[in-house]
C-alpha positions as CSV (number, residue, x, y, z in Angstrom):
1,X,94.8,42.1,75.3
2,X,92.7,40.9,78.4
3,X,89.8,42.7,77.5
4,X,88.7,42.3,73.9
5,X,88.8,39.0,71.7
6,X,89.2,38.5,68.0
7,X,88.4,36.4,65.5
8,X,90.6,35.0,62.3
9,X,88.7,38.2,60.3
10,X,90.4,40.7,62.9
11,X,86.5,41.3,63.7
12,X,85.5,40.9,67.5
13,X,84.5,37.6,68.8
14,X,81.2,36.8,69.5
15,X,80.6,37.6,73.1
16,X,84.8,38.7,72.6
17,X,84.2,42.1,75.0
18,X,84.5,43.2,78.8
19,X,86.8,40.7,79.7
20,X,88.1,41.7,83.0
21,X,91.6,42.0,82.3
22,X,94.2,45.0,81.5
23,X,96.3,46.0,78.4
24,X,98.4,47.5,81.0
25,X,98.9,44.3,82.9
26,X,102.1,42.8,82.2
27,X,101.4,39.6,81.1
28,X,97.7,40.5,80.6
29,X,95.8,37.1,78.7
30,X,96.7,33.6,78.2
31,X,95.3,31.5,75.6
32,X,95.3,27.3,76.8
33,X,93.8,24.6,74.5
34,X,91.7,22.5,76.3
35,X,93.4,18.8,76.2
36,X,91.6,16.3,73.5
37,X,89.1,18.7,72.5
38,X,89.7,20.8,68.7
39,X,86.9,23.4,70.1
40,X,87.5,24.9,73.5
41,X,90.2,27.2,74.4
42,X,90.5,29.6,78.0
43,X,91.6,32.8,78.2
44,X,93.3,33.4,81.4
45,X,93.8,37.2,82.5
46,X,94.9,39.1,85.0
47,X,94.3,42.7,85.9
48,X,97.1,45.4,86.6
49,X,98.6,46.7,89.7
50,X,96.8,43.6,91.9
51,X,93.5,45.2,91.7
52,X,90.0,43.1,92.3
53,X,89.7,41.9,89.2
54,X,92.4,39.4,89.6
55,X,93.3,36.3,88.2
56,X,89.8,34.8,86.0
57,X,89.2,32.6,82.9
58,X,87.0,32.8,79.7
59,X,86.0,30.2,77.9
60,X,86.1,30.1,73.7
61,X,83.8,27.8,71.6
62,X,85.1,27.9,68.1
63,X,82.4,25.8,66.7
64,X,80.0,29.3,67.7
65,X,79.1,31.5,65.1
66,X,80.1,29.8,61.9
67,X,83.5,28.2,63.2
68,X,84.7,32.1,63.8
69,X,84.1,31.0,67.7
70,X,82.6,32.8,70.4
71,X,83.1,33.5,74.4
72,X,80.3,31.0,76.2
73,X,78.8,32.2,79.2
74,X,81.6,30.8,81.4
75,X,83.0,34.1,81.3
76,X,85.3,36.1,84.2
77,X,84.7,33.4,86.3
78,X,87.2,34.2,88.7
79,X,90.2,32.0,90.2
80,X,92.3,34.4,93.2
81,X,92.4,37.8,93.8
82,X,94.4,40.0,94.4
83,X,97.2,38.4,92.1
84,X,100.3,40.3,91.0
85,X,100.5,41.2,86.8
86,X,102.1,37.6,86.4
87,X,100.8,34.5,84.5
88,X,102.4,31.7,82.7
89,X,101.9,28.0,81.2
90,X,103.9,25.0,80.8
91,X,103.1,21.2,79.7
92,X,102.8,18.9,82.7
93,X,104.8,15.9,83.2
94,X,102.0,14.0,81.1
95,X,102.6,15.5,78.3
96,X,98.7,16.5,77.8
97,X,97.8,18.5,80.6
98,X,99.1,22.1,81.5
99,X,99.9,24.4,84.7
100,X,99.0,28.0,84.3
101,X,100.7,29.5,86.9
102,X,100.4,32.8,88.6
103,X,101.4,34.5,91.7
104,X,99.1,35.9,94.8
105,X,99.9,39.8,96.2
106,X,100.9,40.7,99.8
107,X,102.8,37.2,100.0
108,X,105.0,34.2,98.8
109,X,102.6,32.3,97.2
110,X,102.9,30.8,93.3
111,X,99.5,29.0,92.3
112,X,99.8,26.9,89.7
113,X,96.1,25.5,88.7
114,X,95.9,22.1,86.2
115,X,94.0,22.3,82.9
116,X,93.3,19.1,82.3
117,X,90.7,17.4,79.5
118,X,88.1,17.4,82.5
119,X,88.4,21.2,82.3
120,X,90.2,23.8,85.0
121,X,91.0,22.4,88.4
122,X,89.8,25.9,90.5
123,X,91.7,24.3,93.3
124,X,95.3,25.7,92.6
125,X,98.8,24.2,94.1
126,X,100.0,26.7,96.6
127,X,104.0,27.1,96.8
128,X,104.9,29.4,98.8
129,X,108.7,29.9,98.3
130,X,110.5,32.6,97.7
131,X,110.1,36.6,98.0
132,X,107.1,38.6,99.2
133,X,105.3,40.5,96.1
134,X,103.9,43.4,97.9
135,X,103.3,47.1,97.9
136,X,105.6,49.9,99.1
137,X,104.2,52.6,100.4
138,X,100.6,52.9,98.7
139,X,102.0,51.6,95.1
140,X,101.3,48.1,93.7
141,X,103.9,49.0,90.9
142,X,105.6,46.2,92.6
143,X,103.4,43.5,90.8
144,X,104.6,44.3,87.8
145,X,107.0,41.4,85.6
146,X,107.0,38.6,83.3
147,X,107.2,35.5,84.8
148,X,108.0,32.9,82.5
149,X,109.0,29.0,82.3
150,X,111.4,27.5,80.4
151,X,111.1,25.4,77.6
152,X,112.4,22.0,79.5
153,X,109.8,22.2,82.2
154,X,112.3,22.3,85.1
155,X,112.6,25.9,85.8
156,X,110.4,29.2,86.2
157,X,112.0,32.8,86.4
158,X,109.8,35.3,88.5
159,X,110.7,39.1,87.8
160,X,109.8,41.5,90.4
161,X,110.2,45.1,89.3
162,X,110.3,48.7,91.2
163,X,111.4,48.4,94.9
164,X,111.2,44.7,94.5
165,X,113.9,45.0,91.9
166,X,115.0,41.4,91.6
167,X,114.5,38.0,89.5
168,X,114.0,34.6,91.3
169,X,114.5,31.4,89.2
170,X,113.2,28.2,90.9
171,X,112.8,24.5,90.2
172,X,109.6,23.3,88.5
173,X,107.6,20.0,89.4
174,X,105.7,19.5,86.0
175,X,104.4,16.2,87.8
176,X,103.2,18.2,90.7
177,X,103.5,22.1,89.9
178,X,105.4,22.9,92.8
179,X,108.1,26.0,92.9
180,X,111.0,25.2,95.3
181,X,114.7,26.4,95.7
182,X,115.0,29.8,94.6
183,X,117.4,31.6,93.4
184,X,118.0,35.4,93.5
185,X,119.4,37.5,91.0
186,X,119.4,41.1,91.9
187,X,122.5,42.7,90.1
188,X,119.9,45.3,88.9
189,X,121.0,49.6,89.2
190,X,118.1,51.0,88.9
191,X,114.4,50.3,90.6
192,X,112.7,52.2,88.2
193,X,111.4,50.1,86.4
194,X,114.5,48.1,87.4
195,X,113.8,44.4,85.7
196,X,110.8,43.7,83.7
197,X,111.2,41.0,80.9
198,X,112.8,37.7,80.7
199,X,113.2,34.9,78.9
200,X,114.7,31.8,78.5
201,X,116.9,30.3,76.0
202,X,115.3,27.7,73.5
203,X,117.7,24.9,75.3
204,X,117.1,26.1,78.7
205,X,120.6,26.6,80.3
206,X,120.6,30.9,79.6
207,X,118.4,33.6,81.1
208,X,117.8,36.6,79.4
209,X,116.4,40.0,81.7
210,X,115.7,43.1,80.2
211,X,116.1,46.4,82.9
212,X,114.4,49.4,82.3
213,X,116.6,52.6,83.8
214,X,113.6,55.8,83.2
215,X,116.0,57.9,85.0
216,X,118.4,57.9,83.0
217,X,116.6,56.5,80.4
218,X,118.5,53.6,79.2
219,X,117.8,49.9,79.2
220,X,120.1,46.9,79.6
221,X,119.8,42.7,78.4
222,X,121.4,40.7,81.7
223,X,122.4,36.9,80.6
224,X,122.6,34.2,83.5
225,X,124.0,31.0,82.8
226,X,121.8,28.4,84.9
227,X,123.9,25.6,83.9
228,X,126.5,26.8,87.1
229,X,126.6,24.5,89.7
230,X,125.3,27.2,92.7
231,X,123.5,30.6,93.3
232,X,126.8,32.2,93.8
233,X,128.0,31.2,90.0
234,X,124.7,31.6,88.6
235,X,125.3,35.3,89.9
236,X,128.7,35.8,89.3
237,X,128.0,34.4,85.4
238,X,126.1,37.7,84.8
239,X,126.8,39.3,81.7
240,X,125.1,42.3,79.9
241,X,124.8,41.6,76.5
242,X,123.8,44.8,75.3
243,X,122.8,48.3,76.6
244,X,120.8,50.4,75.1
245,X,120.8,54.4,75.7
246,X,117.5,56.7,75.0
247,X,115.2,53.3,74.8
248,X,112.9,51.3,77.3
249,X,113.3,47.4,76.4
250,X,110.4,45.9,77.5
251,X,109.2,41.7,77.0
252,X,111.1,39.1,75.5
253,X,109.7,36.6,73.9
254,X,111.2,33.0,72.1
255,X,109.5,32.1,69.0
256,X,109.7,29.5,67.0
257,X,112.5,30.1,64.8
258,X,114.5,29.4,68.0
259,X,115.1,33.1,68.0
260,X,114.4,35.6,71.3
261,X,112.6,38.8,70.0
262,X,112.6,42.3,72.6
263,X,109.7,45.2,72.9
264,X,110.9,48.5,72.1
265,X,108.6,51.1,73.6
266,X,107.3,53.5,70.9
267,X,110.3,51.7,68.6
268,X,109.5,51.2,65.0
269,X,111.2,48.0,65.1
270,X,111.5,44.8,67.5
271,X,115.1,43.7,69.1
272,X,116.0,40.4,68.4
273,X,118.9,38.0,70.0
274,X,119.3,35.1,67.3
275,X,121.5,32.7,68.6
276,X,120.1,33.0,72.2
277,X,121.7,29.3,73.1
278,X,125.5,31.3,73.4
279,X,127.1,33.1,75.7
280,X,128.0,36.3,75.8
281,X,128.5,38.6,72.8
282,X,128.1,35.4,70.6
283,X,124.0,35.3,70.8
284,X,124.1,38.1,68.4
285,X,121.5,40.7,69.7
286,X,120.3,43.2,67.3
287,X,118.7,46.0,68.0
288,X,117.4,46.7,64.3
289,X,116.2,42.8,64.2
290,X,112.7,43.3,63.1
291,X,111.5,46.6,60.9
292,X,107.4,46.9,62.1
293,X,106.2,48.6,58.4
294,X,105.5,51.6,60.3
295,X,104.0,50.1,63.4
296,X,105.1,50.9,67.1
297,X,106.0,48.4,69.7
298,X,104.7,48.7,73.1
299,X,106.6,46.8,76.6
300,X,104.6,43.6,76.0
301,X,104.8,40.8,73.5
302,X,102.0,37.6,73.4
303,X,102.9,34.9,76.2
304,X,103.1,31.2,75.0
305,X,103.0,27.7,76.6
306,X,107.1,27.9,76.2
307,X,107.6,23.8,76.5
308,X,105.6,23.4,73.1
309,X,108.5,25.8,71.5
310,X,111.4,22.8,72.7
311,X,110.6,21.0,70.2
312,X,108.2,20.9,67.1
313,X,106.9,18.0,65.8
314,X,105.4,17.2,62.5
315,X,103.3,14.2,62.0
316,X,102.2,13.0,58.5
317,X,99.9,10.9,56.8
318,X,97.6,9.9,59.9
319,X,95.1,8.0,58.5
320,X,94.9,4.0,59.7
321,X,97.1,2.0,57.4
322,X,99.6,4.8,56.3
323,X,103.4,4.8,57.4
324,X,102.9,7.5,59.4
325,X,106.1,9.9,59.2
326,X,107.4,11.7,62.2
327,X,110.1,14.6,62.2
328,X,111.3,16.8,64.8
329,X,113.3,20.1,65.0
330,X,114.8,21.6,68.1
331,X,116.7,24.5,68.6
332,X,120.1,22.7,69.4
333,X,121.8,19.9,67.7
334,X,120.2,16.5,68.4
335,X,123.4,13.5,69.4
336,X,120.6,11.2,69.9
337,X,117.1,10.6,69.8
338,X,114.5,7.2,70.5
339,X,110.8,7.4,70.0
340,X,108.6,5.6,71.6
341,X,105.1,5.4,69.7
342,X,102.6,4.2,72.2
343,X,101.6,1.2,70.5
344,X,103.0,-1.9,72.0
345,X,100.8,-3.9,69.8
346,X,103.6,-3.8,67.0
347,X,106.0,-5.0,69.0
348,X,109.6,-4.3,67.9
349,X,108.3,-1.6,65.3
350,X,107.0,0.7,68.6
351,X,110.5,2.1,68.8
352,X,112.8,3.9,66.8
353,X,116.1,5.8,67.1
354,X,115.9,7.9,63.2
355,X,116.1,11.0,63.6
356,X,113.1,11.0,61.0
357,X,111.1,8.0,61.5
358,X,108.0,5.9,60.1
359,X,105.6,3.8,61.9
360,X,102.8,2.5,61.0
361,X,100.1,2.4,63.6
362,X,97.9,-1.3,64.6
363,X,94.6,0.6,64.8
364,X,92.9,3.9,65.0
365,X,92.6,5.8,67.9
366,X,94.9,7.8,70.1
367,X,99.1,7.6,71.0
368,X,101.0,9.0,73.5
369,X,104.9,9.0,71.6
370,X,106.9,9.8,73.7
371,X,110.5,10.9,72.2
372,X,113.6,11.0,74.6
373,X,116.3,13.6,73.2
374,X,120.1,14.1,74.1
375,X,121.7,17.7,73.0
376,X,124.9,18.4,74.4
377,X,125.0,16.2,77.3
378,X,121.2,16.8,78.7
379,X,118.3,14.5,78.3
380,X,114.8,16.1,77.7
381,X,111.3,13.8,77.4
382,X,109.0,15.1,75.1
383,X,105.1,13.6,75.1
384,X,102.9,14.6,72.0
385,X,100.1,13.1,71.1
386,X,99.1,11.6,67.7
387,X,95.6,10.7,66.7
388,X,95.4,7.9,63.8
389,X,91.6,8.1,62.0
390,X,90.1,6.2,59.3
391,X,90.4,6.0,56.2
392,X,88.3,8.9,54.6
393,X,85.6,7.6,52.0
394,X,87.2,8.8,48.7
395,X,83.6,7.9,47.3
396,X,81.8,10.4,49.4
């Protein structure tokens, strides 16, 4: 929650308090795997309303106390400050890497930092593009939003509630982590708390926006269908999906059943749009979608690294000198599919176009696959990596 860690026993971490974060922050921590190492994770944070504490990052050691894990002493080491509420993730173009990306207060500026297997680059990519996040009056209400990117890579959607009171979608550089050529979406009637989630769908062409009315307390879900060819049809393709009278509707979130699920303040339940990939009426939003056992949802849900939800891979039988199985399942109907298994060394084996292939791998160590997939006329490059070991000694 930005401020205290836990453990797989719901116990706190080791080290696991006074992180320097907010629950009230809108996206307020961000959990990164370290690339090639099982052990070491960072927790991003950011503090609420752009105050000092800002954007920092904690490091996890889950080989510390008993494999339970523990912060280390690289803890709150800070990155920018003041930021706005806002942090997200996002594979890089090498498949291994990741961008965490956030957004400075009192001006234009994303910063999108590279965690890398060498650790955190503290040296961030500046973009600055867009709208100013800044105060009105003596409020910093106005950092508050989700900023998320989508599951391709290509996009990232930047919510600005209050006086602010619109959402910018831009183009993504996962090579670079550059922001460029925003678009503004500001169809919004109220600025209080006016937009606050959003989400995209699992197949990238749909944006979902929640808007909070406290006035008149009542809440809306916005679509935007990204696949138009220009700002002015990406704005007239605005549809509200469903409105919601007497309730706040706070984060959404995809998982990985494909499905988008919606914070109810003080709800017993969760909303849920199940077939987010549609437009209109048919992505199915349900306000009853998830019964909490007699829990209470808040406005926030858990932030992910979105790309990893595109598609899920399942590698078996990874020992040297199996037939290694690889399946994949994404959230919209594959029309065709070629892996590429990083292992030129078997020649005409190292590619396959099965939807479910087998390979067997020349010698242990570490692949790059790389599997190109077509669904419904777009092409998306997925990079995961696959480590072959040895055989284990059955005699041991």
């Amino acid at each position: 929650d930005g401020s205290i860690v836990w453990n797989s026993n719901h116990e706190i971490m080791l080290n696991g308090e006074g992180l320097l974060g907010d629950k009230s922050s809108t996206q307020s921590a961000m959990i990164i795997p370290k690339p090639d190492d099982d052990n070491i994770y960072y927790i991003f944070t950011v503090d609420d309303r752009a105050r000092s504490n800002g954007l920092r990052y904690s490091e996890i050691d889950m080989s510390l106390d008993g494999g339970l894990g523990g912060v280390t002493g690289n803890k709150n080491i800070l990155l920018e400050t003041p930021t706005t509420e806002k942090i997200t993730a996002i594979e890089s173009a090498d498949g291994r890497s990741i961008w965490v990306i956030s957004h400075r207060w009192d001006n234009n500026e994303f910063i999108s930092y590279l965690v890398s297997n060498t650790g955190i680059n503290t040296t961030p990519v500046v973009s600055a593009v867009g709208s100013v996040h800044q105060r009105n009056g003596g409020n910093n209400n106005n950092s508050i939003g989700y900023l998320k990117a989508s599951p391709n890579r290509e996009k990232i959607a930047s919510v600005m509630s209050y006086q602010n009171n619109e959402t910018q979608v831009f183009d993504f550089d996962a090579a670079t982590g550059i922001l460029s050529n925003p678009i503004t979406l500001s169809n919004y009637t109220s600025d209080d708390i006016g937009p606050y989630g959003c989400e995209f769908s699992p197949d990238s062409n749909l944006l979902y926006v929640t808007e909070i009315d406290r006035v008149n307390i009542n809440s809306k879900v916005h679509q935007y269908d990204l696949t138009q060819p220009n700002e002015a049809a990406i704005i007239n393709s605005a549809l509200v999906i469903a409105e919601q009278p007497d309730e706040e509707l706070g984060a959404l979130q995809q998982a990985l059943d494909g499905r988008i699920y919606i914070a109810v303040q003080g709800g017993e339940t969760l909303a849920v749009i199940s077939n987010p990939n549609e437009i209109g009426t048919a992505a199915n939003y349900d306000f009853n979608g998830v019964f909490l056992e007699g829990n209470s949802s808040h406005f926030g849900l858990p932030p992910f690294i979105q790309s990893y939800f595109f598609a899920t891979n399942v590698f078996r039988y990874t020992c040297f000198g199996d037939s290694t199985e690889f399946n994949i399942n994404t959230s919209t109907e594959i029309d065709n599919i070629n892996w590429d298994f990083g292992d030129p060394a078997s020649g005409s084996n190292n590619t396959s176009s099965d939807l479910s292939p087998t390979h067997v791998f020349t010698s242990i160590g570490e692949y790059v696959v790389t599997i190109t997939i077509e669904t419904e006329g777009e092409i998306q490059v997925v990079y995961r990596t696959v480590t072959i070991s040895e055989q284990p000694d059955l005699r041991a």
